[in-house]
N, C-alpha and C positions, 0 to 999 in steps of 0.2 A: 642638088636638091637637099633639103636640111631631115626629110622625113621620109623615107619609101618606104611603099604599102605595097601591103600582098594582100592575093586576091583570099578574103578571109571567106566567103560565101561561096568559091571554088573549095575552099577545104573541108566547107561542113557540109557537103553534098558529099564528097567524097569519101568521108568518116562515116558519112550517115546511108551508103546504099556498097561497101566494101565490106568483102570479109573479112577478120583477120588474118586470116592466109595469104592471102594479099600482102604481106608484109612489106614486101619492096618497093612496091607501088605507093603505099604510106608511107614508109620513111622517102621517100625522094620527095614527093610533094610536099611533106613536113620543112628537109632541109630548106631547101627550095625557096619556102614561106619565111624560113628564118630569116636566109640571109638576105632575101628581099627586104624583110623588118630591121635587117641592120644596116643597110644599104646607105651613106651617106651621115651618117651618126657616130659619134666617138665610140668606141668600144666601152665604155664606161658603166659600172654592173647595175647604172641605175635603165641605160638605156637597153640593156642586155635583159635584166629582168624583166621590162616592159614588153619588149619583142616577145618573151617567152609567155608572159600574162595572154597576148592576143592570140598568139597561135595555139595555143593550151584550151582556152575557151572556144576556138573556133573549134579543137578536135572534142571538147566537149557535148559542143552542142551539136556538133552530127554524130557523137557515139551514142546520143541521148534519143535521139532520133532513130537509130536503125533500127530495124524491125525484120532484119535477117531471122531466120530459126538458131536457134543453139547459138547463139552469138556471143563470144570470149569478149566481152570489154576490156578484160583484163589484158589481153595483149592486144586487143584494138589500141589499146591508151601506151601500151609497152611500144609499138610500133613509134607510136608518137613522141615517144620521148626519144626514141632512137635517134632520131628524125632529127630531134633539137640536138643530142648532144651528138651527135654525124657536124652539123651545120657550127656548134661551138668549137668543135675541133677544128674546123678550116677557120676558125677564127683564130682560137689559140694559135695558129702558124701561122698565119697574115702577122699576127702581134710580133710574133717571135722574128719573124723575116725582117718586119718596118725597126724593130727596136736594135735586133744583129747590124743590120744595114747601117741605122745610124751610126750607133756606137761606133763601125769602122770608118763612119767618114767623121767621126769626130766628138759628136754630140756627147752628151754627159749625160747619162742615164740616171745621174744622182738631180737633174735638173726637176723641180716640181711636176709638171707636167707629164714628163715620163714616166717619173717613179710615183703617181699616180697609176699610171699604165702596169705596173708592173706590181705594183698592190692590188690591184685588181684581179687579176691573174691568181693570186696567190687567195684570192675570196669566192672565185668563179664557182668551186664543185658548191660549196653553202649555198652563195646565191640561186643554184639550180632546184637543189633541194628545197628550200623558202619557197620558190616557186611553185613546184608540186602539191607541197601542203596548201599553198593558199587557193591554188586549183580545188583541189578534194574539201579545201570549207567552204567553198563557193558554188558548189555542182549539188546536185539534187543524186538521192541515195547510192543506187548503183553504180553511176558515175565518180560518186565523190569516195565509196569503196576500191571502184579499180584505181586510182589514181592513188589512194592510201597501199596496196598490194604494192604498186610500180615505187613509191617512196623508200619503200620498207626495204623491195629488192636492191636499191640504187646503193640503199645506205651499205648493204651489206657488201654489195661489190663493189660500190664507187664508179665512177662514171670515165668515159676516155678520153671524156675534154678537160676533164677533172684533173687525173692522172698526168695528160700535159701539159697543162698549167703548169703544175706543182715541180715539172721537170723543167718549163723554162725560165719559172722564177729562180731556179735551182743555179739553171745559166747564167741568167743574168746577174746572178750576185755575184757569183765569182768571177765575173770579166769585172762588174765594177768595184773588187776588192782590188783588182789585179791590173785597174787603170792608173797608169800615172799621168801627172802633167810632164811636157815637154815641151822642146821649142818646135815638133812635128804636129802636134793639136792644132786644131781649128783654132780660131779666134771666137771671144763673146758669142763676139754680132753672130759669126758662122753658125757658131754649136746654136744659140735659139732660133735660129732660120730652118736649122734641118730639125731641131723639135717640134717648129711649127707643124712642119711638113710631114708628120706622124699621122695622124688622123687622113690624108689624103693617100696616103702609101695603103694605109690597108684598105679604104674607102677599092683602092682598085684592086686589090687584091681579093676582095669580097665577090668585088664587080665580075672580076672573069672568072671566079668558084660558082655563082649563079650563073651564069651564061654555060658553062661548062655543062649544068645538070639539065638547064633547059633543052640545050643540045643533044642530051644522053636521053633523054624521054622521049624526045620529036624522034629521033632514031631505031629507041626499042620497038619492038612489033605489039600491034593489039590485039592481041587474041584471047580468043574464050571469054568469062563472064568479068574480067577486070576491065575490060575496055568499056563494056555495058555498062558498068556500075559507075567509071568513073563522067559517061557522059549523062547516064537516065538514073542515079542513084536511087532510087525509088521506084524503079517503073521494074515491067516484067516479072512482079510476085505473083501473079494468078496462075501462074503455073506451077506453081513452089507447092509444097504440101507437105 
């Protein structure tokens, strides 16, 4: 499939009747959403920022929504970024794995195509941040406040998808500093065949990281007010005071 979708109107129910204590519950359905959104699409920071745009507004508009008492947006929307950069990070190693792989069956990681790939990589923590801001100038006040907090914090710490990016582009220069040709290389034809076959490598690699979380949810137990929230987000407040 050229486009997979997540279910966006499962996420803003669930932003929008969750508390932020809940945290894990959020970031898993976060991840989850991402790498649904990346599901079948080149890893490329235009389709990575897209993915992030939709599930960004999806946790906006159920944090905008919730009408918990005392309610932290500020880490209602922290949770959610978690969530992205959890889900970039099994990116960033889909990447790492599909490009390692090549390189040892041959490929040329100096080939356009890759080293598109691996530019990328090395743009991913920015592109995340761009993200954020554009979230927070799109969001109505308090929303577009916590999501300015969550920016603020990222910059200062830096993000973990960010961090291994930045170490596998690290890799991968020095293996293709440290490529030579020989009569043991692939051929042309060979090396563009398995470059082709980059975007399908991580394509599956994505695929059993999602399958993996969906399995780890359907497993965990539901108990107490998270299971509530996650199916009635809104119901059961006339008890609340």
């Amino acid at each position: 499939m050229d486009q997979a979708a997540f279910d966006a109107q499962r996420l803003i129910d669930l932003f929008a009747g969750t508390a932020a204590g809940q945290g894990e519950q959020l970031k898993t359905a976060v991840s989850q959403a991402m790498l649904q959104a990346l599901q079948g699409r080149a890893l490329t920071l235009e389709n990575i920022a897209a993915a992030m745009k939709s599930v960004m507004q999806a946790a906006s508009a159920g944090a905008a929504k919730n009408a918990l008492p005392d309610l932290d947006i500020r880490a209602l929307l922290g949770q959610a970024f978690a969530g992205i950069d959890s889900a970039l990070l099994g990116a960033v190693e889909a990447n790492r794995v599909a490009l390692t792989t090549l390189a040892a069956q041959g490929a040329d990681l100096r080939d356009t195509h890759l080293k598109k790939a691996i530019d990328d990589l090395d743009k991913l923590q920015d592109t995340m941040f761009a993200a954020i801001k554009e979230a927070a100038q799109g969001a109505a006040a308090p929303v577009a406040g916590a999501w300015g907090s969550v920016l603020e914090k990222m910059r200062a710490e830096g993000t973990l998808s960010g961090t291994q990016a930045a170490g596998t582009v690290e890799q991968l220069g020095a293996q293709m500093q440290g490529a030579v040709r020989s009569a043991q290389r692939t051929s042309l034809d060979a090396a563009q065949a398995l470059a082709q076959g980059y975007t399908a490598m991580v394509t599956g690699v994505l695929m059993g990281m999602s399958e993996a979380l969906v399995a780890r949810g359907a497993a965990e137990p539901k108990t107490g007010n998270g299971a509530a929230s996650a199916t009635r987000p809104r119901g059961d407040r006339k008890a609340g005071g």
